[in-house]
C-alpha positions in Angstrom: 81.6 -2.1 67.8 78.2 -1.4 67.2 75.0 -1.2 70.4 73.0 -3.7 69.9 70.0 -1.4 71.0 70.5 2.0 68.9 73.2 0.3 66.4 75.3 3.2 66.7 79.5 2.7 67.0 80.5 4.8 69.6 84.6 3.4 70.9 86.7 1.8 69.4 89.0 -1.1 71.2 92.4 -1.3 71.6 94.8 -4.1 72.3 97.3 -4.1 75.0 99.9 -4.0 72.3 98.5 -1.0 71.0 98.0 1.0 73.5 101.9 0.1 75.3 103.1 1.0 72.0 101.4 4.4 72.1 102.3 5.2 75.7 106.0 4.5 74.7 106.0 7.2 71.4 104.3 9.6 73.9 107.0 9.6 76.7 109.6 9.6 74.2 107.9 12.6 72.0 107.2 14.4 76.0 111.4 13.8 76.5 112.5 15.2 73.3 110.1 18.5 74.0 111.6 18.5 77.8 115.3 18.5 76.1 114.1 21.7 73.6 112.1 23.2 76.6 115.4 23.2 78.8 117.7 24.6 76.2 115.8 27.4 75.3 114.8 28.3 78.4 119.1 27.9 79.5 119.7 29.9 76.4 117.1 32.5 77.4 118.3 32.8 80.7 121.9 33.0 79.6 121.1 36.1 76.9 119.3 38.0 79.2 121.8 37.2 82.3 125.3 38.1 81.2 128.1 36.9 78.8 128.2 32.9 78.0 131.3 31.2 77.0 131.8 32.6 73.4 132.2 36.4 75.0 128.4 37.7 73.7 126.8 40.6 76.0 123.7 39.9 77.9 120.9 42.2 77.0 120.3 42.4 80.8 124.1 44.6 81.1 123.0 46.3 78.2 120.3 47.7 79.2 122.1 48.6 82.4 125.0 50.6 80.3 122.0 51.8 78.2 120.7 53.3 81.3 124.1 54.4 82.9 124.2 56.6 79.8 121.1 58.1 80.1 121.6 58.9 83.6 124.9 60.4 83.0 123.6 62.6 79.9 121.1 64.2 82.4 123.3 64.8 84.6 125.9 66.7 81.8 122.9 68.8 81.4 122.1 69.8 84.3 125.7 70.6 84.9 125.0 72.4 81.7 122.3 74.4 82.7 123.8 75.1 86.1 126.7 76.5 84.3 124.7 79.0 82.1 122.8 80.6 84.9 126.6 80.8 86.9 127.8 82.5 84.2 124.4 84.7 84.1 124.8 85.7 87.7 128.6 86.4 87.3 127.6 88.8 84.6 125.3 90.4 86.3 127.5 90.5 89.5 130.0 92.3 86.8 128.0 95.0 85.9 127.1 95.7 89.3 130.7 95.6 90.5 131.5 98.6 87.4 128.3 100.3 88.2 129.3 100.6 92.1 133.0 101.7 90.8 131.4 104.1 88.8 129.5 105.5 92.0 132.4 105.4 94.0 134.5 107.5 91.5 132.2 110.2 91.2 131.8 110.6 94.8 135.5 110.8 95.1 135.7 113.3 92.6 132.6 115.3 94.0 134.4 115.0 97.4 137.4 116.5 96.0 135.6 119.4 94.5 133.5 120.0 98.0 137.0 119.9 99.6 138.5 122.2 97.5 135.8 124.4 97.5 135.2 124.3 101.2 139.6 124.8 101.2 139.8 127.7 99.0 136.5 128.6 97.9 136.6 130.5 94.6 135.7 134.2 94.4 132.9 133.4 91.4 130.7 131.0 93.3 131.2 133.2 96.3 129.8 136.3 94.7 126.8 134.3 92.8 125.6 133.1 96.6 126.1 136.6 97.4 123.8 137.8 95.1 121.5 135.4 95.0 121.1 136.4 99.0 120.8 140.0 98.4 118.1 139.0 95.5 116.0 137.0 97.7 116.5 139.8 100.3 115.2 143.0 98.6 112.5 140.6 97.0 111.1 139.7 100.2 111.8 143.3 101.5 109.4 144.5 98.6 106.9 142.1 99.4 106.8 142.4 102.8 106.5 146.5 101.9 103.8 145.9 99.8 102.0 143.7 102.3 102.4 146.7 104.7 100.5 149.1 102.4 97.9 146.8 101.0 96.9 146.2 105.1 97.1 150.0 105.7 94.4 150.6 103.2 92.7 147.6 104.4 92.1 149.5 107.7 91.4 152.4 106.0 88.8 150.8 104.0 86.7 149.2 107.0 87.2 152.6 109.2 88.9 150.7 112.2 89.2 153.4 115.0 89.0 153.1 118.8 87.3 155.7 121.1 88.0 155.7 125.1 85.7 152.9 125.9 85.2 151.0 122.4 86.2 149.8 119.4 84.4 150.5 115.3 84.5 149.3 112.3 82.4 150.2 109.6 80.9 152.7 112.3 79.7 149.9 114.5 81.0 149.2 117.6 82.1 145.7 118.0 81.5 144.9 122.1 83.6 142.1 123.8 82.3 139.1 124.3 80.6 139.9 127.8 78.7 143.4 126.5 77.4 141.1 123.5 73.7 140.8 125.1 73.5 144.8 125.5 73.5 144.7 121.5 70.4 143.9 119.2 71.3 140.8 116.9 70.8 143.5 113.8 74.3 145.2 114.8 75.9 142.1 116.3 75.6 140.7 112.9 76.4 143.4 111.2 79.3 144.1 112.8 80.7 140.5 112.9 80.0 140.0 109.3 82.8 143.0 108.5 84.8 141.9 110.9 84.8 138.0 109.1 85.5 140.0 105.8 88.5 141.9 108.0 90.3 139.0 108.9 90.2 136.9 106.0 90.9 139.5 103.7 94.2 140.2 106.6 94.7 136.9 106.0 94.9 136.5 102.5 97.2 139.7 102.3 99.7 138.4 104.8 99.7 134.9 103.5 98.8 132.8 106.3 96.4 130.0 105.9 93.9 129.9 109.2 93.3 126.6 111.1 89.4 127.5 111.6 88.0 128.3 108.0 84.3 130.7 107.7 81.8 129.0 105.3 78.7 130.7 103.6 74.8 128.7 104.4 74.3 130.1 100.7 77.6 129.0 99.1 78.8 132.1 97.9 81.3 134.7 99.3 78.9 136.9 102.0 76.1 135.6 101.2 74.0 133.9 104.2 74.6 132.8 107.6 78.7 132.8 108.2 79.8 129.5 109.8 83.3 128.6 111.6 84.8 125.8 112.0 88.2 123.5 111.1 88.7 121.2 108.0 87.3 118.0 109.1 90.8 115.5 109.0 93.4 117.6 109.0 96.0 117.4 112.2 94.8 113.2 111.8 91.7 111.2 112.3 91.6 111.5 116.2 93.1 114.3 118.2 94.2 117.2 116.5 91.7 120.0 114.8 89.5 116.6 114.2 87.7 117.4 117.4 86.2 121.1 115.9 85.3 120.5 112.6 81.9 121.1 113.0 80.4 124.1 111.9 79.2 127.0 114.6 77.2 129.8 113.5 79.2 133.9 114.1 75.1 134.8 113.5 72.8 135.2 116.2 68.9 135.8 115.8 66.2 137.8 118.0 65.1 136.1 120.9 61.9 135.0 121.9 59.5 137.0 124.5 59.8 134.4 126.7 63.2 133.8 127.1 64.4 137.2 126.7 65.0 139.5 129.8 63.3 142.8 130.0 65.2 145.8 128.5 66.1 148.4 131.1 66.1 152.6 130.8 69.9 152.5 130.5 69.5 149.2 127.5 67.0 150.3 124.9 68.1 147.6 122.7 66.6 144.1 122.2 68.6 141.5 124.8 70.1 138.4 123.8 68.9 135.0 125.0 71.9 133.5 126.8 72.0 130.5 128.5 70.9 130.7 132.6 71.1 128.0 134.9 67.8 126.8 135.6 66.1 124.7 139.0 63.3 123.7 137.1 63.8 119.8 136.3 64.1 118.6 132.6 60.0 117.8 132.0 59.3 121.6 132.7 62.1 123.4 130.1 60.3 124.9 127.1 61.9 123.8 124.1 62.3 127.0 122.7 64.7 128.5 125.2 66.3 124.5 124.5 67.1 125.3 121.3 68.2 129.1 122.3 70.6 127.9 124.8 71.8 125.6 122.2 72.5 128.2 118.9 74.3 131.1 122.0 76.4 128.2 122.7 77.6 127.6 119.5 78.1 131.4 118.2 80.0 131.7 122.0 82.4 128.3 120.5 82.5 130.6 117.1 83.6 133.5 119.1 86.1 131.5 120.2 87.5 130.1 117.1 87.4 133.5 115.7 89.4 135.1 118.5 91.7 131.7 118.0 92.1 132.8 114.5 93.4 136.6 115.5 95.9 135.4 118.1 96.9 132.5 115.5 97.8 135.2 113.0 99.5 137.2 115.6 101.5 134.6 116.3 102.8 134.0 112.7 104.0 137.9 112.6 107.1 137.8 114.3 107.8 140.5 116.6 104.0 141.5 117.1 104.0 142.4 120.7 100.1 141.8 122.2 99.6 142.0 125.9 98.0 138.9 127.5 95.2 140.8 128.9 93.9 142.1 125.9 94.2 139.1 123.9 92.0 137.0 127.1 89.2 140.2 127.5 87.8 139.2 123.6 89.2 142.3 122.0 88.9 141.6 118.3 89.7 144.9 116.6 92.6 145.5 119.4 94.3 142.5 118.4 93.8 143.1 115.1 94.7 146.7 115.3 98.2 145.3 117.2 98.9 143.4 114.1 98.7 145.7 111.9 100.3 148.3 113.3 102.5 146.7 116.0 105.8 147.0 114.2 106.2 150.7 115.7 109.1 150.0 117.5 111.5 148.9 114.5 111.6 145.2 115.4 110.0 144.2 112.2 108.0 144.4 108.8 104.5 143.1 108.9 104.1 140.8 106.3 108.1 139.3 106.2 106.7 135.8 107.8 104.5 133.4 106.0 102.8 130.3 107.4 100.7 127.9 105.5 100.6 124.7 108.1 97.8 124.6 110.1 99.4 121.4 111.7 101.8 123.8 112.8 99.7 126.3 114.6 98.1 123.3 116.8 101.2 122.2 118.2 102.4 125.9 119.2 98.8 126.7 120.7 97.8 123.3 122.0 
């Protein structure tokens, strides 16, 4: 059919006939497809479902088996692997069990010998112990006699005598500790400085390592201002020789005029500077006599340490017999003089005992 204004055909008619006849090939073609649709999706459903009626296996249990399978062949190897490492660890276990038996037979035959030996001890290892004893005996005998005579001409050397009122050595007279101030610094130092060299070459002879060790300003052996004082850290971080490690001077220097007392008709010598108590308040003290208070304090805290250091190696000679009195008045030379010659009465050899722990020392003198 054509428009009768643009002339164009745009539908064409049908008749009722035509159309009926169309709707009727439709639903049936829309049937037959329905029919297909159903059986496929029936034979879908029974493939994936489980067996039909001719004895065929769904793929739905076969995946299932397919998994079962899988499942169990992990499992067989971790069963597997559990199984290796047992067998591991009972190897292991094994060797152990031979290694302790091993163990345990030697001891048994090492007990045997010790009970046999200890039973009815054989005259061979008897005699070697024997030996060995006397050995080490008249080795330590010849030591402890050399010791003797190297410290014998040690006192020779450094001319240590003692007159009715004092002690000398290297001619000097070395005062106690009160008398000090009656002395110029020239022969205090003097004397000290042979008296250091005294001691720690005693020292060295008999083997005995002082707790409170003298140090040279310059470095070397004698030369300088000697110093005292213990090993900082030794006897442990607190307590112990840790408290006196620092250094005091054993060297004292001439006072000043103003701090030094006047010398008397019976004391030609320069005085010392010790300290005096004072009533004058702290703005008025002249920092001199300060600082001179300050060095005789710390040569009196070397003295100390020094005369530490003789009683310490009295105390390591066993059977050195010095009286309490002496040992409290200061008397340097005495002690030492009772070391080296305090074996008079038979108990003993100088020398025979060695001691090389300072940690030691504190405990017995602390």
């Amino acid at each position: 059919m054509e428009c009768q204004n643009c002339q164009l055909q745009q539908r064409a008619f049908f008749c009722d006939d035509c159309v009926k006849s169309y709707l009727r090939d439709y639903r049936q073609q829309t049937s037959h497809f329905s029919l297909e649709r159903n059986a496929a999706v029936a034979k879908a459903t029974s493939a994936l479902t489980g067996p039909d009626k001719s004895g065929s296996t769904g793929m739905e249990t076969a995946r299932i088996r397919r998994a079962n399978v899988s499942s169990l062949e992990r499992r067989v190897l971790e069963l597997m692997d559990g199984l290796t490492a047992l067998r591991k660890d009972n190897e292991r276990k094994r060797e152990r069990l031979q290694m302790l038996r091993a163990k345990i037979a030697e001891r048994r035959q090492t007990l045997t010998a010790a009970k046999t030996i200890s039973v009815s001890p054989t005259a061979s290892v008897s005699s070697v112990v024997i030996s060995a004893h006397a050995s080490l005996a008249s080795l330590s005998s010849s030591i402890a006699h050399a010791r003797t005579g190297l410290v014998q001409e040690l006192v020779e050397v450094f001319g240590i005598s003692h007159d009715d009122t004092h002690w000398i050595i290297s001619n000097l007279i070395l005062p106690v500790p009160g008398d000090m101030r009656r002395y110029p610094p020239d022969h205090l130092n003097a004397v000290m400085t042979s008296t250091i060299h005294f001691v720690n070459l005693l020292a060295f002879y008999l083997g005995v390592e002082l707790p409170f060790y003298v140090t040279w300003a310059k470095g070397k052996l004698g030369v300088g201002v000697p110093h005292i004082g213990a090993v900082k850290g030794i006897g442990g971080d607190s307590g112990g020789w840790a408290r006196w490690h620092q250094k005091h001077p054993l060297h004292v220097s001439a006072s000043s005029p103003a701090s030094a007392p006047t010398p008397t008709s019976s004391s030609p010598f320069t005085s010392i500077a010790l300290p005096e108590s004072t009533s004058s308040s702290s703005s008025d003290t002249d920092p001199a006599i300060t600082q001179n208070q300050l060095i005789t304090s710390s040569f009196t805290t070397g003295i100390a340490m020094l005369l530490y250091n003789v009683a310490y190696l009295a105390y390591t000679q066993h059977g050195v017999n010095i009286p309490l009195n002496q040992v409290a008045s200061g008397e340097l030379l005495g002690n030492l003089w009772g070391i080296c010659f305090g074996f008079s009465n038979g108990s003993g050899i100088l020398g025979r005992y060695v001691l090389n722990s300072v940690n030691t020392s504190f405990h017995i003198f602390s």
